[in-house]
Phi, psi and omega in degrees: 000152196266142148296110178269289195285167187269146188282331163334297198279016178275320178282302182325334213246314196287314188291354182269311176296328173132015171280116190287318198225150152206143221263196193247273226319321177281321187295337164294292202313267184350317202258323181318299216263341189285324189274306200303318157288003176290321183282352166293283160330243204343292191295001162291312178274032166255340160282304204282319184284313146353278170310336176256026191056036190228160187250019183227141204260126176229165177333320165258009126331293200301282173345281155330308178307299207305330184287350208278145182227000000 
């Protein structure tokens, strides 16, 4: 899987939740588990735009993938 998001915004995103401190190992776990479930979405809403005869994923794609569990 291609790396995408940047580790800054794993801390940014944990200290927003409410982490005084966070080491680069969680900022990995973090950035690990955020792409691996983005690529679950998607191909879920890539499916759901497929079914509705559109080659383009749209926001109530996304939506829809994401409550699925």
């Amino acid at each position: 899987m291609t790396k995408i998001l940047p580790l800054a915004a794993m801390e940014k995103l944990m200290k927003k939740s409410g982490a005084e401190r966070v080491s680069e190992d969680a900022k990995e776990a973090m950035k690990d588990a955020l792409e691996e479930y983005g690529d679950v979405v998607s191909k879920r809403a890539m499916k759901y735009a497929l079914h509705a005869g559109r080659k383009t994923i749209k926001a109530r794609d996304i939506k829809l993938a994401a409550k699925q569990e």
